[in-house]
Backbone as CSV, one residue per row, in Angstrom:
resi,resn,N_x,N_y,N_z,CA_x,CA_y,CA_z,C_x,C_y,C_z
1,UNK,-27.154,338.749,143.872,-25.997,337.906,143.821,-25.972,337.098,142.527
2,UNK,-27.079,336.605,142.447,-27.217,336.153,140.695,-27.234,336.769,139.834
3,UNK,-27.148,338.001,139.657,-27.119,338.958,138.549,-25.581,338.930,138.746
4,UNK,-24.755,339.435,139.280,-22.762,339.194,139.629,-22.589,337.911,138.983
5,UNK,-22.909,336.778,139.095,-22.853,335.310,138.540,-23.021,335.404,136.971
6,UNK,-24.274,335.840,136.657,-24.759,336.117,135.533,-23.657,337.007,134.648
7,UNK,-22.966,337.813,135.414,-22.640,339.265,134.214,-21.187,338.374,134.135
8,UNK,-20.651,338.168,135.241,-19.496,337.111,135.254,-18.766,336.117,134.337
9,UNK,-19.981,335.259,133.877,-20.383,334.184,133.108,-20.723,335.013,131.508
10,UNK,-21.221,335.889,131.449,-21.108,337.097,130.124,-19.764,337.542,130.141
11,UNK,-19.186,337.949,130.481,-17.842,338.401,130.093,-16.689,337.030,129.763
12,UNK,-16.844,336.153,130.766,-15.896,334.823,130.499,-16.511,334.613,129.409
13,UNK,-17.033,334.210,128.712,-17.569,333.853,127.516,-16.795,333.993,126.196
14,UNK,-17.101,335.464,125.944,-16.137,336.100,125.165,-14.581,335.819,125.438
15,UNK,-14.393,335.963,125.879,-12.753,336.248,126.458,-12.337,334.641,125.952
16,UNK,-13.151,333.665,126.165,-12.480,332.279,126.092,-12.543,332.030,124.373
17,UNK,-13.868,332.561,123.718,-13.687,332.816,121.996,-12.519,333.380,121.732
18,UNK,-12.099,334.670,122.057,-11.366,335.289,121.974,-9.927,334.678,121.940
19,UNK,-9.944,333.728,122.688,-8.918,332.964,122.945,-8.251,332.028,121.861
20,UNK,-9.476,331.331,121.417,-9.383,330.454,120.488,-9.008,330.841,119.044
21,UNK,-9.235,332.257,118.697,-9.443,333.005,117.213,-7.791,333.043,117.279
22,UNK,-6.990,333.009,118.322,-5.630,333.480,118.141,-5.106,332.611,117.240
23,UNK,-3.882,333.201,116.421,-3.068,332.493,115.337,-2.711,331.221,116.370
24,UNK,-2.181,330.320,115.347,-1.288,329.207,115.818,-0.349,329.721,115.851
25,UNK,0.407,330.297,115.395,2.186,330.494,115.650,2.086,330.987,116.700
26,UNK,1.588,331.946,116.830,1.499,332.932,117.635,1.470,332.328,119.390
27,UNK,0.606,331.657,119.517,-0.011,330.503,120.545,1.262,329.952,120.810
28,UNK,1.750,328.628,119.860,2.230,328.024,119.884,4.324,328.549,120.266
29,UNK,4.479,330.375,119.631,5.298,331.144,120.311,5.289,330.810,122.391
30,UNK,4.100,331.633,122.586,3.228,331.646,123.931,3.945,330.390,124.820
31,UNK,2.833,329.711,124.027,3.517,327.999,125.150,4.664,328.143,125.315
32,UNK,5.584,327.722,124.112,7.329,327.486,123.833,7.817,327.948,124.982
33,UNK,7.171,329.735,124.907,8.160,330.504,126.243,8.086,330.444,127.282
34,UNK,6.309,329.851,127.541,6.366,329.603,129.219,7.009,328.486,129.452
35,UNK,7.112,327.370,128.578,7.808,326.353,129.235,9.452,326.368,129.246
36,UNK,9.583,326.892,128.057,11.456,327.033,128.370,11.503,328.050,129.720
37,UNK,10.266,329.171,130.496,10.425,329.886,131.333,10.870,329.345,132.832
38,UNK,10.151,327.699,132.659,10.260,326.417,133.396,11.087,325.508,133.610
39,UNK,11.941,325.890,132.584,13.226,325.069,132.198,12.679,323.728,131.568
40,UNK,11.998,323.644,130.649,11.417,322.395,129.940,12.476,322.256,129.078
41,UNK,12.319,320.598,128.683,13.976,320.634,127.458,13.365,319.545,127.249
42,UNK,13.632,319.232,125.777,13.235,318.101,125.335,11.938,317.781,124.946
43,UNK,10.800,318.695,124.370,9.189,319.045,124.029,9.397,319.408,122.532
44,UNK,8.072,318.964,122.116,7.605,319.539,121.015,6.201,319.864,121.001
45,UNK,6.177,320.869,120.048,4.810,321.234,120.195,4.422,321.014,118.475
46,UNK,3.095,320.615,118.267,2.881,320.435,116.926,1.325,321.000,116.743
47,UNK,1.334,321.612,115.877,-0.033,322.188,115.605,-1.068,321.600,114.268
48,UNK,-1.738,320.890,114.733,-2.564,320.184,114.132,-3.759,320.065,113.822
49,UNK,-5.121,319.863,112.917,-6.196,319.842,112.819,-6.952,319.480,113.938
50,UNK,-8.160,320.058,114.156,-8.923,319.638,115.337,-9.070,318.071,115.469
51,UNK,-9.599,317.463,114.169,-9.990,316.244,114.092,-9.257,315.307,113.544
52,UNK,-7.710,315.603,114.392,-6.968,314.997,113.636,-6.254,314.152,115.116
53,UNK,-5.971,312.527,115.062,-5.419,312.197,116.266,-3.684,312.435,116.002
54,UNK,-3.195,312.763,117.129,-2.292,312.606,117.521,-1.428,312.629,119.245
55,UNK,-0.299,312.077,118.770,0.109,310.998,120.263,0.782,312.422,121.050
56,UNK,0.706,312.449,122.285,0.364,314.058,123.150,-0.745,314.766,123.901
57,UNK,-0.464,315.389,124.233,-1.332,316.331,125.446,-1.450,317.595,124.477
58,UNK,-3.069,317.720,124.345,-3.984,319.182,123.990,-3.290,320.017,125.003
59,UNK,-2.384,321.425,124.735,-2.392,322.441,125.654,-2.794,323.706,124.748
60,UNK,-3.335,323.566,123.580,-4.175,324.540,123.384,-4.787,324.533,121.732
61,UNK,-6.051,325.385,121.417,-6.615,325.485,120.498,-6.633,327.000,119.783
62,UNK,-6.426,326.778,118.321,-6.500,328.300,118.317,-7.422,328.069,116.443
63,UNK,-6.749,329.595,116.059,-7.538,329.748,114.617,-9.058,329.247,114.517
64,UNK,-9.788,329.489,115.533,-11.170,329.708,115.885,-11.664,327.896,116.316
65,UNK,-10.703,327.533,116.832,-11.009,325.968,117.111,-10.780,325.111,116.209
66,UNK,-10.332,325.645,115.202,-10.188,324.254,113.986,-8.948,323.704,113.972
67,UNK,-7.815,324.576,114.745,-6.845,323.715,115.119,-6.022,323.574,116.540
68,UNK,-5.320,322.399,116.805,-5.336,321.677,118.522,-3.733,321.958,118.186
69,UNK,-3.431,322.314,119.407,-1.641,322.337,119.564,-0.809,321.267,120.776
70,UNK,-0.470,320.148,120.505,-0.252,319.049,120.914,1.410,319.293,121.074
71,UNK,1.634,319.010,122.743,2.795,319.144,123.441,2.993,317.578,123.490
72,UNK,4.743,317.321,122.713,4.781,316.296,123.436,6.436,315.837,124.139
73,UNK,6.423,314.993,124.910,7.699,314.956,125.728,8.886,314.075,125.118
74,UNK,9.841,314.881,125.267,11.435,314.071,124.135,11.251,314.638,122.680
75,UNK,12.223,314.287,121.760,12.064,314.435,121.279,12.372,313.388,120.002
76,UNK,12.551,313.691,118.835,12.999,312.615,117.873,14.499,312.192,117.977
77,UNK,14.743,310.842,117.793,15.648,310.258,118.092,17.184,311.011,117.764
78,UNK,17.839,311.382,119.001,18.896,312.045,118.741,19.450,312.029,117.409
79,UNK,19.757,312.989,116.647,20.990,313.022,115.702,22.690,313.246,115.734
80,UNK,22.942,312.189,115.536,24.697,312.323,115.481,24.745,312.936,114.925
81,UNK,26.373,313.888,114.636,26.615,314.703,113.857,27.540,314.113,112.689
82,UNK,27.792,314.305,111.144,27.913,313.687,110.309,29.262,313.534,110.498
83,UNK,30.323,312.430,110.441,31.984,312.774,110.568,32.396,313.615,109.603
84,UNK,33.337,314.234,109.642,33.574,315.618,109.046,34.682,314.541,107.887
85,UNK,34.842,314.850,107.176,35.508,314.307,105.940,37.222,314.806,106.171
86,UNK,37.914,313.847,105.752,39.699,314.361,106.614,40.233,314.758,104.856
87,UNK,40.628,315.677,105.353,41.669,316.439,104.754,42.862,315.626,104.019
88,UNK,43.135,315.678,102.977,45.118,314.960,102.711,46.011,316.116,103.019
């Protein structure tokens, strides 16, 4: 039964490196779609240095861990649209 545990724990291993080596865009594609799949509105996702703070929730790491992809909720302060200039 400990050898099943053992080989278990060998295969997760890899698979979770594996995980991490993925591009950022690529990742950061990934997320986007499961959450618009959710109907999320109003997120950003920003991809940033490992050791770098920023205000947000880690939902993932990629390019071999050196960089963190930080979800965060709302977005930047609405933009009006510019008044359109009138005609003579």
């Amino acid at each position: 039964m400990r050898h099943l545990a053992t080989i278990g724990l060998l295969l997760f291993v890899p698979l979770c490196a594996h995980a991490q080596s993925k591009p950022c865009d690529d990742l950061k594609t990934e997320i986007a779609g499961k959450l618009d799949a959710k109907g999320v509105k109003g997120y950003t996702l920003d991809i940033v240095a490992k050791d770098k703070d920023a205000d947000g929730k880690v939902v993932g790491t990629c390019e071999g861990g050196t960089k963190k992809i930080v979800y965060s909720r709302g977005s930047a302060s609405p933009q009006t649209p510019a008044p359109e200039a009138k005609k003579p």
